[in-house]
C-alpha positions as CSV (number, residue, x, y, z in Angstrom):
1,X,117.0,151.1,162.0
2,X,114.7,152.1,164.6
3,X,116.1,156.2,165.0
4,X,115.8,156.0,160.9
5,X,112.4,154.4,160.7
6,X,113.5,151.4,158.8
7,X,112.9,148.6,161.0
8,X,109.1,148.3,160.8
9,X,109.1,148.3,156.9
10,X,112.0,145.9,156.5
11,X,110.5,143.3,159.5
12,X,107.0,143.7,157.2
13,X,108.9,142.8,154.4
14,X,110.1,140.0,156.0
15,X,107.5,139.0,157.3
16,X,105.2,138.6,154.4
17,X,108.2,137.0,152.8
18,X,108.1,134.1,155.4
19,X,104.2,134.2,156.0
20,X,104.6,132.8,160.0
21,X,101.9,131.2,161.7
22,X,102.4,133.5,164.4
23,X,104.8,136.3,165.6
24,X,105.3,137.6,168.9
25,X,108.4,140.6,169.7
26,X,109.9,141.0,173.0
27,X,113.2,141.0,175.4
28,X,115.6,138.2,175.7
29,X,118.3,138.3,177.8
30,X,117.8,142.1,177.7
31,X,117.8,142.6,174.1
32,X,115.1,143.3,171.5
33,X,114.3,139.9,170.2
34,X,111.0,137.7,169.3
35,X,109.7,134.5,168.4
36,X,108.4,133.6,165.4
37,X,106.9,130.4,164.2
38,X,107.1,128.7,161.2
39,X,105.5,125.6,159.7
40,X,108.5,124.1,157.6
41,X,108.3,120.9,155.8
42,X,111.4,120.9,154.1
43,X,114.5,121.9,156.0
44,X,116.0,123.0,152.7
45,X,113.7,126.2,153.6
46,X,115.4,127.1,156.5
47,X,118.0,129.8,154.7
48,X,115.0,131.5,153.5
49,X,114.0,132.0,156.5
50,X,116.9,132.9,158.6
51,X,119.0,134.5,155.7
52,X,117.0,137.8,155.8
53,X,117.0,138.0,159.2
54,X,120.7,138.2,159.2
55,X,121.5,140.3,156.6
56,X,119.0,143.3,157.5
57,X,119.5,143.1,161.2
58,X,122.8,141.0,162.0
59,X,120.3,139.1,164.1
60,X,121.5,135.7,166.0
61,X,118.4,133.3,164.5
62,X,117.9,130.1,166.9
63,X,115.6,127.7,165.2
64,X,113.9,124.8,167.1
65,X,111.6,122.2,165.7
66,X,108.2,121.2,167.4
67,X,105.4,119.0,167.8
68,X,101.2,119.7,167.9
69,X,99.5,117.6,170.3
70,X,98.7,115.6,167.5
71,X,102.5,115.1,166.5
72,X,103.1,113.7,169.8
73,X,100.2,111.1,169.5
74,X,101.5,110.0,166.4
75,X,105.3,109.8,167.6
76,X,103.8,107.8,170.8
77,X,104.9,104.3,169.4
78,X,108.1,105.8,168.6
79,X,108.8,107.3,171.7
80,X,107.4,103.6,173.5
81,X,110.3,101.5,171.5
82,X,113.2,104.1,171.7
83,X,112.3,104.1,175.9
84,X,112.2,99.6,175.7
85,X,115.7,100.1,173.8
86,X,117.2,102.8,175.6
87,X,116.2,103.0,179.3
C-alpha cells in the first residue's frame, strides 16, 4: 500500500470514519504501527472501529480502555472498598 500510494487515502478514510480524539503513527516492536484514541461509550462500537483496520491493512488492533483524571476521582470510592475487601 505504501509503494502503490494507497495507504494514506485508505488510513484518511478511516480515519474520518472513526473521528479519534487523537492519532499518533510510529514503530512498535519494529514495525509501522500507531496509537489512536477513541472516546467509546458503547463497546458495541468496537467492530467499527477495529474492523476496517483489519480488513484494509491485516493490522493486529489492541484496544485498551482508560480513565481522565476526572474518571479516576470518580472511581476513588470504588477503588477504596475493592482495596478494604481485597487486600
Amino acid at each position: 500500500m505504501m509503494k502503490a500510494g494507497t495507504f494514506g487515502p485508505t488510513m484518511g478514510r478511516i480515519l474520518a470514519a472513526i473521528r479519534p480524539e487523537a492519532s499518533y503513527f510510529t514503530t512498535i516492536d519494529g514495525q509501522r504501527g500507531g496509537f489512536i484514541v477513541v472516546d467509546v461509550d458503547d463497546a458495541s462500537k468496537v467492530p467499527s472501529i477495529a474492523e476496517p483496520l483489519f480488513q484494509a491493512f491485516k493490522a493486529s488492533v489492541e484496544i485498551g480502555g482508560a480513565m481522565t483524571a476526572e474518571d479516576l476521582q470518580t472511581a476513588d470510592d470504588d477503588i477504596a472498598q475493592a482495596a478494604k475487601i481485597y487486600r
